[in-house]
PDB file of N, CA, C, O and CB in Angstrom:
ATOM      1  N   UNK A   1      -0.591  -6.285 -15.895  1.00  0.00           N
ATOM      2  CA  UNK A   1      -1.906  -6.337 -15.273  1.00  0.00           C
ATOM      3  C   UNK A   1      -1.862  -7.310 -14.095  1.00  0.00           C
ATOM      4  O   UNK A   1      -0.999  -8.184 -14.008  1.00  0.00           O
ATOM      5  CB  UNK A   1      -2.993  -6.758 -16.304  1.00  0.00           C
ATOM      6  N   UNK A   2      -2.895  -7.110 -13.132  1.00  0.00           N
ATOM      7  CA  UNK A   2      -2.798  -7.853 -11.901  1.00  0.00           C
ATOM      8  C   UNK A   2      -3.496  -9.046 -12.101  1.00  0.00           C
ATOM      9  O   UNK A   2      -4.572  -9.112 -12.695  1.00  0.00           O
ATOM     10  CB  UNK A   2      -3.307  -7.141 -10.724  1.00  0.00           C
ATOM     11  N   UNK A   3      -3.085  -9.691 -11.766  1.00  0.00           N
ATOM     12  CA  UNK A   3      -4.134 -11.042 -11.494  1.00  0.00           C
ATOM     13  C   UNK A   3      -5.118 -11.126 -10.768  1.00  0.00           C
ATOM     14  O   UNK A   3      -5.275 -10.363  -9.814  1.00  0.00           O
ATOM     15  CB  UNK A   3      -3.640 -12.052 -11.009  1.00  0.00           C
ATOM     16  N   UNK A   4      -6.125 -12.247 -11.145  1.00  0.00           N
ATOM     17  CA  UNK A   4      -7.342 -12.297 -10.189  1.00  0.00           C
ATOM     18  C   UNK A   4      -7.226 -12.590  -8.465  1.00  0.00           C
ATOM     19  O   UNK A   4      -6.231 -12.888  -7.804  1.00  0.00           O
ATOM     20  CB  UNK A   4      -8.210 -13.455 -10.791  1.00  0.00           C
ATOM     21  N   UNK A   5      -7.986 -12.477  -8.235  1.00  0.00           N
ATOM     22  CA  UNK A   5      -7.970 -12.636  -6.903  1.00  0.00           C
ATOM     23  C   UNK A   5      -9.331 -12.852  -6.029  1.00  0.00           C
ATOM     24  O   UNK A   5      -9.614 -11.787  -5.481  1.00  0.00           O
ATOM     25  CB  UNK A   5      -7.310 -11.545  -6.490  1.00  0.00           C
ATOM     26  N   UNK A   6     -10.266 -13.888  -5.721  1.00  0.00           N
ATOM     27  CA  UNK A   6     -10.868 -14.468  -4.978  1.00  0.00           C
ATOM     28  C   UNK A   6     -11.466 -13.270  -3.937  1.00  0.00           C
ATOM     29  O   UNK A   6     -12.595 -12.800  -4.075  1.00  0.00           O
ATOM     30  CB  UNK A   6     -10.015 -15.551  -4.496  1.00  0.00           C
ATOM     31  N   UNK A   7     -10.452 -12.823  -2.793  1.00  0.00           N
ATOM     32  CA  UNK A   7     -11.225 -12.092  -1.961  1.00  0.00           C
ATOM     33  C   UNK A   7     -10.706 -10.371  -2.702  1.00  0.00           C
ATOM     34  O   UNK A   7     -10.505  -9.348  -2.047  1.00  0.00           O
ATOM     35  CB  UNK A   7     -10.795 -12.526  -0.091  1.00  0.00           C
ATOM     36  N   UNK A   8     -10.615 -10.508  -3.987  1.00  0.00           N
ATOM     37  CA  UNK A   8     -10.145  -8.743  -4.596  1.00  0.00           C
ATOM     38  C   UNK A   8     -11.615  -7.766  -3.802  1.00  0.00           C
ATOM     39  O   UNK A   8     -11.479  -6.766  -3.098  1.00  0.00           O
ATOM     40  CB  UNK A   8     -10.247  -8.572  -7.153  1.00  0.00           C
ATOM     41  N   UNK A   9     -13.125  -8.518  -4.236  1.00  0.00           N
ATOM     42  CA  UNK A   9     -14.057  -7.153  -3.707  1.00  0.00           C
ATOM     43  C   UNK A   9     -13.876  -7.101  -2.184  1.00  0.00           C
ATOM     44  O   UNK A   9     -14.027  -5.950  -1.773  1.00  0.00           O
ATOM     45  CB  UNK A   9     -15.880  -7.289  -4.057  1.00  0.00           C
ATOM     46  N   UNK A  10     -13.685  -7.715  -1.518  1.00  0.00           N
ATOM     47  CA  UNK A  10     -13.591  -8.036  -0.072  1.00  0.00           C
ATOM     48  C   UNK A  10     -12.111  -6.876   0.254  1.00  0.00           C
ATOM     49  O   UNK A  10     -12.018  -5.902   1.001  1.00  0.00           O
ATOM     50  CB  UNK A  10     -13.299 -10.074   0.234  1.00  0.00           C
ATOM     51  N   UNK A  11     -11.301  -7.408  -0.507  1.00  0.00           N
ATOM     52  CA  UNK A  11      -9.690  -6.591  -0.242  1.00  0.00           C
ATOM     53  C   UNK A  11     -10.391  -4.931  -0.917  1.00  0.00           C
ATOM     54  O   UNK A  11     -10.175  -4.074  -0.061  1.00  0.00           O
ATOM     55  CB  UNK A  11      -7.817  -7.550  -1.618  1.00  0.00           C
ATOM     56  N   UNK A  12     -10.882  -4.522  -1.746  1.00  0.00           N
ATOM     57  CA  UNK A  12     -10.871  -3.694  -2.122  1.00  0.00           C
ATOM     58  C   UNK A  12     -11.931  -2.656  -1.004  1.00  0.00           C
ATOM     59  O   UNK A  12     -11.610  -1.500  -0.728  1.00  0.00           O
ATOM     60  CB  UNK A  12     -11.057  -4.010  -3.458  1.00  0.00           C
ATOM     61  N   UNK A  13     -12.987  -3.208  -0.555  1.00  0.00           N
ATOM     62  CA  UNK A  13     -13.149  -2.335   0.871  1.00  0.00           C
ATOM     63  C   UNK A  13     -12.444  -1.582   1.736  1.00  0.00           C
ATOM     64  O   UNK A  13     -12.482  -0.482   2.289  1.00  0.00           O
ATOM     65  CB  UNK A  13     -13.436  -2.914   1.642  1.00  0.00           C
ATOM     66  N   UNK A  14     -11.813  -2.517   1.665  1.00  0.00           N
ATOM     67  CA  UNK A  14     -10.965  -2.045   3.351  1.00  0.00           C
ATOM     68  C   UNK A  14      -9.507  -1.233   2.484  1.00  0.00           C
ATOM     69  O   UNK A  14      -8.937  -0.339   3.109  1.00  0.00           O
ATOM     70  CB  UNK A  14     -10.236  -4.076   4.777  1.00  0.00           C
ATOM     71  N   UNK A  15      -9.154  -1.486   1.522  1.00  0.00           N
ATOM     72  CA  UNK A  15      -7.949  -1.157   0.871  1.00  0.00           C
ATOM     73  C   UNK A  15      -7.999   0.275   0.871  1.00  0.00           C
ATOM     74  O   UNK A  15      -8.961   0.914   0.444  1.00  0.00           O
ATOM     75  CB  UNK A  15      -7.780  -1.763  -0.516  1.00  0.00           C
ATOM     76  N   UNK A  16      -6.551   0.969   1.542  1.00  0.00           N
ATOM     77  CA  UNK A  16      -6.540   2.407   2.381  1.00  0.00           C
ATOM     78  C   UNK A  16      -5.634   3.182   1.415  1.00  0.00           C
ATOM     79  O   UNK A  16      -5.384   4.376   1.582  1.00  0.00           O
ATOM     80  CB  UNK A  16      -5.836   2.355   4.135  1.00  0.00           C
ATOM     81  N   UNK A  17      -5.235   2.580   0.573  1.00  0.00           N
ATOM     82  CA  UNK A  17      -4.594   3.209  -1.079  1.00  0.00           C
ATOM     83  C   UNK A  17      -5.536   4.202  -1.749  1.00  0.00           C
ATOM     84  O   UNK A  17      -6.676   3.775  -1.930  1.00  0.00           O
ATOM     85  CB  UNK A  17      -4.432   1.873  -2.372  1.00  0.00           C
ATOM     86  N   UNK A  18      -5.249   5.584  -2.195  1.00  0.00           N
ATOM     87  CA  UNK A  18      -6.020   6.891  -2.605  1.00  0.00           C
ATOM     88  C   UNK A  18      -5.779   6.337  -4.465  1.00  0.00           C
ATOM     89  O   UNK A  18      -6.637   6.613  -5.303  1.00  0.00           O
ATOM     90  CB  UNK A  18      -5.040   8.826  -1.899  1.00  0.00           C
ATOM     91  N   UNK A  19      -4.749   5.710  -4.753  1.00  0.00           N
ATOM     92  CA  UNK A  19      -4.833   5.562  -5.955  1.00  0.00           C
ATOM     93  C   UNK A  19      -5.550   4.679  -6.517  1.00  0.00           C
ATOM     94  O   UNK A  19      -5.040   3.597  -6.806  1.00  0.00           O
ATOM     95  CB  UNK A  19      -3.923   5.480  -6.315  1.00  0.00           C
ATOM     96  N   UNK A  20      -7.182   5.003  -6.854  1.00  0.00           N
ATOM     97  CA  UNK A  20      -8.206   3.900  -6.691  1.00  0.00           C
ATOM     98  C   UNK A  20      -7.868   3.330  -8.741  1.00  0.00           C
ATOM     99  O   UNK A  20      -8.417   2.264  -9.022  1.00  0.00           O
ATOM    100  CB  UNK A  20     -10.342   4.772  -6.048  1.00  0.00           C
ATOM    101  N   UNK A  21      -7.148   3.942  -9.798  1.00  0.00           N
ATOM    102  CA  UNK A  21      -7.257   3.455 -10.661  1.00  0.00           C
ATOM    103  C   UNK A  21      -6.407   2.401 -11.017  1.00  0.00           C
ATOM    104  O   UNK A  21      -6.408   1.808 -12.096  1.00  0.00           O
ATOM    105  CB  UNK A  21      -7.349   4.197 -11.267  1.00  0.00           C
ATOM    106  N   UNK A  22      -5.277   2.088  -9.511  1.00  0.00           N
ATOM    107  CA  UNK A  22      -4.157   0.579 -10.044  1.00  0.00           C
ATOM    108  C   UNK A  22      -5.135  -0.603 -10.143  1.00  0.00           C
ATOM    109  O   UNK A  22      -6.128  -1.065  -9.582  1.00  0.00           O
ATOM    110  CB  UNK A  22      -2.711  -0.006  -8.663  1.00  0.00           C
ATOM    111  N   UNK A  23      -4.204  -0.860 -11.285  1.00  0.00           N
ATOM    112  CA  UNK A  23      -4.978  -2.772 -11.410  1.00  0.00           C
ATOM    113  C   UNK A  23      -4.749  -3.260 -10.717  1.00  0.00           C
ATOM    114  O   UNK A  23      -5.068  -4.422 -10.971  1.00  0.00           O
ATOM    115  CB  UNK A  23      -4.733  -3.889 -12.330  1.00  0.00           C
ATOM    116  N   UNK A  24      -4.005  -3.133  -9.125  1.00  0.00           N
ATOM    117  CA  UNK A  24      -3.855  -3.916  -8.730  1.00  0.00           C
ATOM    118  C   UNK A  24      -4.659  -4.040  -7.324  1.00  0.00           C
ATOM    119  O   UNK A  24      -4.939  -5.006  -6.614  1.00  0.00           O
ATOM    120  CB  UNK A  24      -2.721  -3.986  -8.889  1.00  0.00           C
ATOM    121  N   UNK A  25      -4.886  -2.779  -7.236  1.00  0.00           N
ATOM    122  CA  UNK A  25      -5.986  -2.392  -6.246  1.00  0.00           C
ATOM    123  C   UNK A  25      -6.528  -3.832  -5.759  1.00  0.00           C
ATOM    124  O   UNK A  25      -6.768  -4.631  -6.664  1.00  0.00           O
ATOM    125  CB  UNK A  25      -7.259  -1.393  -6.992  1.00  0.00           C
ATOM    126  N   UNK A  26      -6.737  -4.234  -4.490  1.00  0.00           N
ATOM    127  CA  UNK A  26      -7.681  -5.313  -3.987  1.00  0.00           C
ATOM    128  C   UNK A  26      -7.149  -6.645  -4.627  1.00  0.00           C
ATOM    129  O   UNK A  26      -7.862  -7.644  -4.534  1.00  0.00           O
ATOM    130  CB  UNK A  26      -9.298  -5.009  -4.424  1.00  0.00           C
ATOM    131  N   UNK A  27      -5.916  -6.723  -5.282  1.00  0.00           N
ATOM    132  CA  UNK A  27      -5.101  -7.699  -4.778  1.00  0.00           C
ATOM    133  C   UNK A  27      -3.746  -7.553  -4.195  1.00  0.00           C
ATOM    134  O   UNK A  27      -2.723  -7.089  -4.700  1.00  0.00           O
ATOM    135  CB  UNK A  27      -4.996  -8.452  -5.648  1.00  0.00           C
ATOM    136  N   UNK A  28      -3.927  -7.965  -3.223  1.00  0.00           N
ATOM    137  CA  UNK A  28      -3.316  -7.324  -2.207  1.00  0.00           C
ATOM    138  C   UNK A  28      -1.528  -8.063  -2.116  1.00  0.00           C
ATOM    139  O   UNK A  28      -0.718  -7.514  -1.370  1.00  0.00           O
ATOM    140  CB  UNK A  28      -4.407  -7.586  -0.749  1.00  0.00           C
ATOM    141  N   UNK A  29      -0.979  -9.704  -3.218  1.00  0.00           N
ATOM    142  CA  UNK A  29      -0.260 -10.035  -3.174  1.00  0.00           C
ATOM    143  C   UNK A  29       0.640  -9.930  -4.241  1.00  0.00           C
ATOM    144  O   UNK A  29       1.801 -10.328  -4.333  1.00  0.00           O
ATOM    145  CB  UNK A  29      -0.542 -10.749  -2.790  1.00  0.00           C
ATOM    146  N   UNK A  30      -0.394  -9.065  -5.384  1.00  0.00           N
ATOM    147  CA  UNK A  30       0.367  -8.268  -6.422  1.00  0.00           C
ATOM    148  C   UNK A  30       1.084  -6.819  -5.839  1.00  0.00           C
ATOM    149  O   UNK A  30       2.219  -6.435  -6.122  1.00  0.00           O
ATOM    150  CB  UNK A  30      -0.734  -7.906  -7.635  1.00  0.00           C
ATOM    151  N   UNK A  31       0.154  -6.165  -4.995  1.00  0.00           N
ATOM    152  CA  UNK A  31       0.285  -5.092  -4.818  1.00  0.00           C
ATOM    153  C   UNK A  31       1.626  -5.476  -3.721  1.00  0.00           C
ATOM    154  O   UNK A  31       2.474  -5.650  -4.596  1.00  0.00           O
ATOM    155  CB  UNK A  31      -1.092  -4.330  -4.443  1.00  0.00           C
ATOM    156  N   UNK A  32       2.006  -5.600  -3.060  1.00  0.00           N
ATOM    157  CA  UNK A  32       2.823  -5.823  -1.856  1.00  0.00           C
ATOM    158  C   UNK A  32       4.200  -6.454  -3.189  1.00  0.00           C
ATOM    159  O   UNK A  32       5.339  -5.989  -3.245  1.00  0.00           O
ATOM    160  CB  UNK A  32       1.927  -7.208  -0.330  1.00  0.00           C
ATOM    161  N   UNK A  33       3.701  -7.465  -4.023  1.00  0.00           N
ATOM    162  CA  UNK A  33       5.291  -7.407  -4.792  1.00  0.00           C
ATOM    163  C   UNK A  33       5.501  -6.379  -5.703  1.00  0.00           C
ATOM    164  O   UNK A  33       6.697  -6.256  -5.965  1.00  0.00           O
ATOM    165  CB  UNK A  33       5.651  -8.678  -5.681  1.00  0.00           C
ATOM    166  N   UNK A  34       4.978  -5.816  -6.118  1.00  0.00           N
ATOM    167  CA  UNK A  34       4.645  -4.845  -6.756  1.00  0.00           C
ATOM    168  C   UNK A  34       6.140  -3.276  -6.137  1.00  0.00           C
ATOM    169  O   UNK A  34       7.275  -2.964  -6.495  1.00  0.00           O
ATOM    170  CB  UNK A  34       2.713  -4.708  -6.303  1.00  0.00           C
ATOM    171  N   UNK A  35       5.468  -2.950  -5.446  1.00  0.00           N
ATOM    172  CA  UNK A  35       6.189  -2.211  -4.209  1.00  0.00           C
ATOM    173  C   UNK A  35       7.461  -3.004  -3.680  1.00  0.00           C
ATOM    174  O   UNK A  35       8.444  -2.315  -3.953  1.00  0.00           O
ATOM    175  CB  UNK A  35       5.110  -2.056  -2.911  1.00  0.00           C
ATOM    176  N   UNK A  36       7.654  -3.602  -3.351  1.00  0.00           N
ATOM    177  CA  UNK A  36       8.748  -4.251  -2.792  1.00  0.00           C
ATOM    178  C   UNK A  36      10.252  -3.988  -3.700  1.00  0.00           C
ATOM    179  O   UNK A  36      11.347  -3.497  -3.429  1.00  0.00           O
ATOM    180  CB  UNK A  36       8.298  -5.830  -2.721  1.00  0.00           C
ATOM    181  N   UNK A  37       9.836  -4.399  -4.499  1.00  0.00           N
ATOM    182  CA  UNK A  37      10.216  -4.709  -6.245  1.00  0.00           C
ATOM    183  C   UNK A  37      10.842  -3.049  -6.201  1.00  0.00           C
ATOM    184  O   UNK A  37      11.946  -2.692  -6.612  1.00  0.00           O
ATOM    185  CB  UNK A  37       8.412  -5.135  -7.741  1.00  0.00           C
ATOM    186  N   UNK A  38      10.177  -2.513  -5.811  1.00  0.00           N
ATOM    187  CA  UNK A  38      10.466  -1.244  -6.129  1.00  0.00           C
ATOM    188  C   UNK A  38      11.200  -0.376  -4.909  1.00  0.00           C
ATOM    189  O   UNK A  38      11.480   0.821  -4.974  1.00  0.00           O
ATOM    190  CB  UNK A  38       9.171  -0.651  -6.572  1.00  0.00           C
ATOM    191  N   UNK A  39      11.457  -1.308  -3.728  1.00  0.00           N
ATOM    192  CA  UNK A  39      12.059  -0.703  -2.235  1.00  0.00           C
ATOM    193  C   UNK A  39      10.755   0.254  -1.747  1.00  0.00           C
ATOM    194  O   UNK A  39      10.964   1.425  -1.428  1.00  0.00           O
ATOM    195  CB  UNK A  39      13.765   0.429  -2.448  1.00  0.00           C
ATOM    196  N   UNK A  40       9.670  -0.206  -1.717  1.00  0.00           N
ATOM    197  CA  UNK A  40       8.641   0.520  -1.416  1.00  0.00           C
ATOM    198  C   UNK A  40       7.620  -0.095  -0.395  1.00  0.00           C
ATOM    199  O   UNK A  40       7.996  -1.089   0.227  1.00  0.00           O
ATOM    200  CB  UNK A  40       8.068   0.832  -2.598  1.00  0.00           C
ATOM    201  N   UNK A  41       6.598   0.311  -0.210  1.00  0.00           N
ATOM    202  CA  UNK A  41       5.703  -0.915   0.809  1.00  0.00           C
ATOM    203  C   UNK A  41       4.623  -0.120   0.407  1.00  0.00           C
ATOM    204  O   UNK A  41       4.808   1.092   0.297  1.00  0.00           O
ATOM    205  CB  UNK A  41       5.963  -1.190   2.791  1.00  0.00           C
ATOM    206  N   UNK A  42       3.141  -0.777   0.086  1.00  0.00           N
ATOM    207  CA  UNK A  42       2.137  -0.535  -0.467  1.00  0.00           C
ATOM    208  C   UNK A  42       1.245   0.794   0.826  1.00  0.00           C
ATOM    209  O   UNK A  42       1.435   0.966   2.030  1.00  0.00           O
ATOM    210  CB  UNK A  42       1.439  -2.159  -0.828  1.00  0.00           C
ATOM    211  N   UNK A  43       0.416   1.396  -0.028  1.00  0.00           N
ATOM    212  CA  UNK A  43      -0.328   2.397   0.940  1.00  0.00           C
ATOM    213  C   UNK A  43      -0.730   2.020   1.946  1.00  0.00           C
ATOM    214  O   UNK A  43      -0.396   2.586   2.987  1.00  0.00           O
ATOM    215  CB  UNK A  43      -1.332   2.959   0.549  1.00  0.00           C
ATOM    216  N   UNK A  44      -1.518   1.017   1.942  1.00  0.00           N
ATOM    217  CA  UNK A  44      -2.006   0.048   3.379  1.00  0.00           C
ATOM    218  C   UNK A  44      -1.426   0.047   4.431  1.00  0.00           C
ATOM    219  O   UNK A  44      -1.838  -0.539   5.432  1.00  0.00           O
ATOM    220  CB  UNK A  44      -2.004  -1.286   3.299  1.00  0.00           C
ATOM    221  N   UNK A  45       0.081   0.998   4.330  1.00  0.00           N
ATOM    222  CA  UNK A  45       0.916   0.258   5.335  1.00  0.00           C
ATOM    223  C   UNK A  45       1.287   1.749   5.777  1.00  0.00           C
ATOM    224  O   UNK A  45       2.207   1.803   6.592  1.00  0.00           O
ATOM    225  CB  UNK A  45       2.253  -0.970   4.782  1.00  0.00           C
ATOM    226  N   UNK A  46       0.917   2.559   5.515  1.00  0.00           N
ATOM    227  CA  UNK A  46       0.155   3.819   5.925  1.00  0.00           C
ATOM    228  C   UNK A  46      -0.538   4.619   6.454  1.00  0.00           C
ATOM    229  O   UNK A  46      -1.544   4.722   5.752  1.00  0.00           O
ATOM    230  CB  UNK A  46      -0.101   4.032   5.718  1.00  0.00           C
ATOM    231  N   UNK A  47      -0.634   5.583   7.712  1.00  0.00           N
ATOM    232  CA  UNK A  47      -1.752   6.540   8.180  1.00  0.00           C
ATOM    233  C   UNK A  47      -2.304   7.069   6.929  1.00  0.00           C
ATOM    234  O   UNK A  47      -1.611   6.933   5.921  1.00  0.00           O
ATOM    235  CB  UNK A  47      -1.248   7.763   9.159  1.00  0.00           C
ATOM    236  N   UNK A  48      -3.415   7.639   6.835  1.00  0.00           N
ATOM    237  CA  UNK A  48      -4.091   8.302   5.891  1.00  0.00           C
ATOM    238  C   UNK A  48      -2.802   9.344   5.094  1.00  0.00           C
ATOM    239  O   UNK A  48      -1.941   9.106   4.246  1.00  0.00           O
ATOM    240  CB  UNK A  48      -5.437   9.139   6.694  1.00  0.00           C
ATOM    241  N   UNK A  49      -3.098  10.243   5.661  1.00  0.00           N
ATOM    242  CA  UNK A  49      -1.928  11.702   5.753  1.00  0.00           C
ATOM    243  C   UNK A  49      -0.777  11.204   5.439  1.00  0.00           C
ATOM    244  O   UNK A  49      -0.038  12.182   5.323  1.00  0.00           O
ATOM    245  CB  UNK A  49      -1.646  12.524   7.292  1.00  0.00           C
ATOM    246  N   UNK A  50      -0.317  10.468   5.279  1.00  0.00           N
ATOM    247  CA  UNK A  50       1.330   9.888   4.784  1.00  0.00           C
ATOM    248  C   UNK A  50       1.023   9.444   3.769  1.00  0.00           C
ATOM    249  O   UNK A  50       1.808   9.735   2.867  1.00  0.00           O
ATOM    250  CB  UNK A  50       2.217   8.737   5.583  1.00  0.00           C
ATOM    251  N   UNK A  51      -0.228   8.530   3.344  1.00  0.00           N
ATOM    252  CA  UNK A  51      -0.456   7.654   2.376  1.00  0.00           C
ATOM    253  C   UNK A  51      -0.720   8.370   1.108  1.00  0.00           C
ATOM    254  O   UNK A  51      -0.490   7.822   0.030  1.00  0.00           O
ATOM    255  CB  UNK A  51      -1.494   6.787   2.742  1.00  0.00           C
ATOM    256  N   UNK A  52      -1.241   9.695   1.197  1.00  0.00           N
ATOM    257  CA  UNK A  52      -1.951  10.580   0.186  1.00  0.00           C
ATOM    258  C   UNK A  52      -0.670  11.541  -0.042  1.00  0.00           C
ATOM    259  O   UNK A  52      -0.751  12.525  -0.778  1.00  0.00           O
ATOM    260  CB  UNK A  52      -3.496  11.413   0.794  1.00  0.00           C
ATOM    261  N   UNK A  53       0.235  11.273   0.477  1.00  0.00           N
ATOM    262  CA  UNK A  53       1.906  12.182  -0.383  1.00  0.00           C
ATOM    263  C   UNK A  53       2.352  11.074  -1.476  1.00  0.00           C
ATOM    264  O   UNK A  53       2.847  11.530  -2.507  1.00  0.00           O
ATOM    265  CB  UNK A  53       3.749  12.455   1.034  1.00  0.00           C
ATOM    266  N   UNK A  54       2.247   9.872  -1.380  1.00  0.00           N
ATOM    267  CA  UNK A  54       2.568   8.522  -2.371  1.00  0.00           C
ATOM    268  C   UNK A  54       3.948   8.324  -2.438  1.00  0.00           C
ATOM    269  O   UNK A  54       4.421   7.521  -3.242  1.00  0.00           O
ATOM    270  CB  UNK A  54       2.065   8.647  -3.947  1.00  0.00           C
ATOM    271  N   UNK A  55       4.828   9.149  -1.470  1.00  0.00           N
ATOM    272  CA  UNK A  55       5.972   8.646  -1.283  1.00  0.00           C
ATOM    273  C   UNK A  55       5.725   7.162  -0.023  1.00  0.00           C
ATOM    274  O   UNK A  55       5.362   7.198   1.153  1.00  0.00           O
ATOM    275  CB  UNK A  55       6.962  10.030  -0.796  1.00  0.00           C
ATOM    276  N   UNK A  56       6.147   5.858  -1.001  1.00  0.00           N
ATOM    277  CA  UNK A  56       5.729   4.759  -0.277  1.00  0.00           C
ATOM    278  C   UNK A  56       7.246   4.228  -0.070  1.00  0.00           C
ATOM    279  O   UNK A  56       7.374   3.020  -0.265  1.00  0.00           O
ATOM    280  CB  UNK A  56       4.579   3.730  -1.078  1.00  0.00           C
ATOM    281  N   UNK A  57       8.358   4.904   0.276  1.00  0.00           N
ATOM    282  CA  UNK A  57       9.520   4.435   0.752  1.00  0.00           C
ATOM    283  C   UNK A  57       9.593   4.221   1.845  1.00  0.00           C
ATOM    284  O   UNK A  57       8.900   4.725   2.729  1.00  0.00           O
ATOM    285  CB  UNK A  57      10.380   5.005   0.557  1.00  0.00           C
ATOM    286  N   UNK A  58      10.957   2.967   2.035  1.00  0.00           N
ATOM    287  CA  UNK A  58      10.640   2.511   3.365  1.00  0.00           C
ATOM    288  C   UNK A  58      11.214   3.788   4.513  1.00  0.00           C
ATOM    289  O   UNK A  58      10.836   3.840   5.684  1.00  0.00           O
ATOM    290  CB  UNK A  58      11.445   0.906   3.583  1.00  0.00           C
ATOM    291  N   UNK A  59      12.192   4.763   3.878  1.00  0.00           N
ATOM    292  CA  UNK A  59      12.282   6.324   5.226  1.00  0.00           C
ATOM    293  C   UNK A  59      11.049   6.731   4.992  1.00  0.00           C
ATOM    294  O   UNK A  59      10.647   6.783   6.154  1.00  0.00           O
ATOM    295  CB  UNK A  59      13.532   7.947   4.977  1.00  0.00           C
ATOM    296  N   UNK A  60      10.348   6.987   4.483  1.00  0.00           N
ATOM    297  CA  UNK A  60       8.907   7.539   4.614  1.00  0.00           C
ATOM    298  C   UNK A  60       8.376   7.020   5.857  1.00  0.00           C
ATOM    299  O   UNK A  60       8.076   7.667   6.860  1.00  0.00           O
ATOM    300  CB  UNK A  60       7.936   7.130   3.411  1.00  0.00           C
ATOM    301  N   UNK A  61       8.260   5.171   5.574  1.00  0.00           N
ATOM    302  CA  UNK A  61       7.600   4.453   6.579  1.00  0.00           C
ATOM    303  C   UNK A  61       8.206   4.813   8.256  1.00  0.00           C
ATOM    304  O   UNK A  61       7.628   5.067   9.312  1.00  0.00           O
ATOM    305  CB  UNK A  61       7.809   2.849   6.127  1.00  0.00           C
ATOM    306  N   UNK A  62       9.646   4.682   7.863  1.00  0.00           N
ATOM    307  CA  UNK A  62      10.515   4.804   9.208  1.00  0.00           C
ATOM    308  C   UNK A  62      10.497   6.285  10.198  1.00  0.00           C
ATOM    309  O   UNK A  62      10.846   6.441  11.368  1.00  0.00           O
ATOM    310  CB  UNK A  62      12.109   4.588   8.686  1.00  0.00           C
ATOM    311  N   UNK A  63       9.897   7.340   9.119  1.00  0.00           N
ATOM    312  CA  UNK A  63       9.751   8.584   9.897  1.00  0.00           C
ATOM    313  C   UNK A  63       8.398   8.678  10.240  1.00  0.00           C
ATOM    314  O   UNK A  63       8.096   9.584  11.018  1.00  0.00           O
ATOM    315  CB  UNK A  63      10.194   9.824   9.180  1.00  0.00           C
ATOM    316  N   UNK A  64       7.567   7.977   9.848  1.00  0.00           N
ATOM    317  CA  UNK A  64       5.945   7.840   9.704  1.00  0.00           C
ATOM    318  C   UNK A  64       6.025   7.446  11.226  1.00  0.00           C
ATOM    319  O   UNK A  64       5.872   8.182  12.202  1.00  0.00           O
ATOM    320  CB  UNK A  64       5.135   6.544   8.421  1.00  0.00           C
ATOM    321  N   UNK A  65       6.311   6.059  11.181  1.00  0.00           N
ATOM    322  CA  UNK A  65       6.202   5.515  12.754  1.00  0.00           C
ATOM    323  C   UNK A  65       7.574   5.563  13.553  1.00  0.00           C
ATOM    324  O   UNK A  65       8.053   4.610  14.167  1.00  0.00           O
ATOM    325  CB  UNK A  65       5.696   3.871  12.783  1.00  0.00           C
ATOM    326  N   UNK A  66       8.014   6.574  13.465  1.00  0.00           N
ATOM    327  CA  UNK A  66       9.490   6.423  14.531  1.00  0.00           C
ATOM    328  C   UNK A  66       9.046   6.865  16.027  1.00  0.00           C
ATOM    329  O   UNK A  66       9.749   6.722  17.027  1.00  0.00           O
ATOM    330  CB  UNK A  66      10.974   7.661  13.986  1.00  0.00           C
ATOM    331  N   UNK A  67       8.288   7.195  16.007  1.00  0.00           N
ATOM    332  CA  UNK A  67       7.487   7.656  17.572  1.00  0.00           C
ATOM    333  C   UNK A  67       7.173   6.768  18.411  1.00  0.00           C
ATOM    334  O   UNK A  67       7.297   7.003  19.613  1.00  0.00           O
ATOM    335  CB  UNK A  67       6.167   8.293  17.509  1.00  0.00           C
ATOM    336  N   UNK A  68       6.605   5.314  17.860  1.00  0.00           N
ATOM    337  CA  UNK A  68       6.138   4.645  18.302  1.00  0.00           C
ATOM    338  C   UNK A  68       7.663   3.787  19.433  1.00  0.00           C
ATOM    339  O   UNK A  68       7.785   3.340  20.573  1.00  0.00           O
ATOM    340  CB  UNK A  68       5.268   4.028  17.114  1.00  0.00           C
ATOM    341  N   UNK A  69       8.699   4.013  17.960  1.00  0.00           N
ATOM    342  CA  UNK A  69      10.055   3.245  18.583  1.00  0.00           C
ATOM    343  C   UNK A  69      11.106   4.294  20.239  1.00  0.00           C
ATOM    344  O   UNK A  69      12.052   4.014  20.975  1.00  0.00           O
ATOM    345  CB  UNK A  69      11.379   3.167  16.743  1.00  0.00           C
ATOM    346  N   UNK A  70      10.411   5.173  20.111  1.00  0.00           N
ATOM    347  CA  UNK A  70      11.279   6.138  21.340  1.00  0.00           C
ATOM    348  C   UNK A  70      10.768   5.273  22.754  1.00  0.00           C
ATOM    349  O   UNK A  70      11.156   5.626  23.868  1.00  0.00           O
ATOM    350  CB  UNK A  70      10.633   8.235  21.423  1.00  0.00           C
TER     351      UNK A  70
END
């Protein structure tokens, strides 16, 4: 389970993750080790449309924004 977190309702606004039932939802320093842990990077770090396939690998990320790098 995630730990508390101070600004969690504040983080949980803006939080761009479709999987609204993680505990970890709207803490945002569980969620980021969470993913990491796992060679992954949390939805947030995501366009919409990429974020809602839930492949959160970092080639996901790297083909997501490789446009930006040309």
């Amino acid at each position: 389970m995630a730990g508390s977190c101070a600004n969690k309702p504040r983080n949980t606004q803006f939080c761009a993750c479709t999987y609204t039932g993680c505990d970890k939802r709207g803490v945002c320093c569980d969620c980021l080790q969470y993913h990491l842990k796992s060679q992954q990077l949390p939805g947030c770090c995501f366009p919409p449309a990429a974020e809602k396939t839930y492949d959160r690998s970092f080639k996901k990320f790297v083909e997501t924004y490789k446009h930006l790098l040309d």
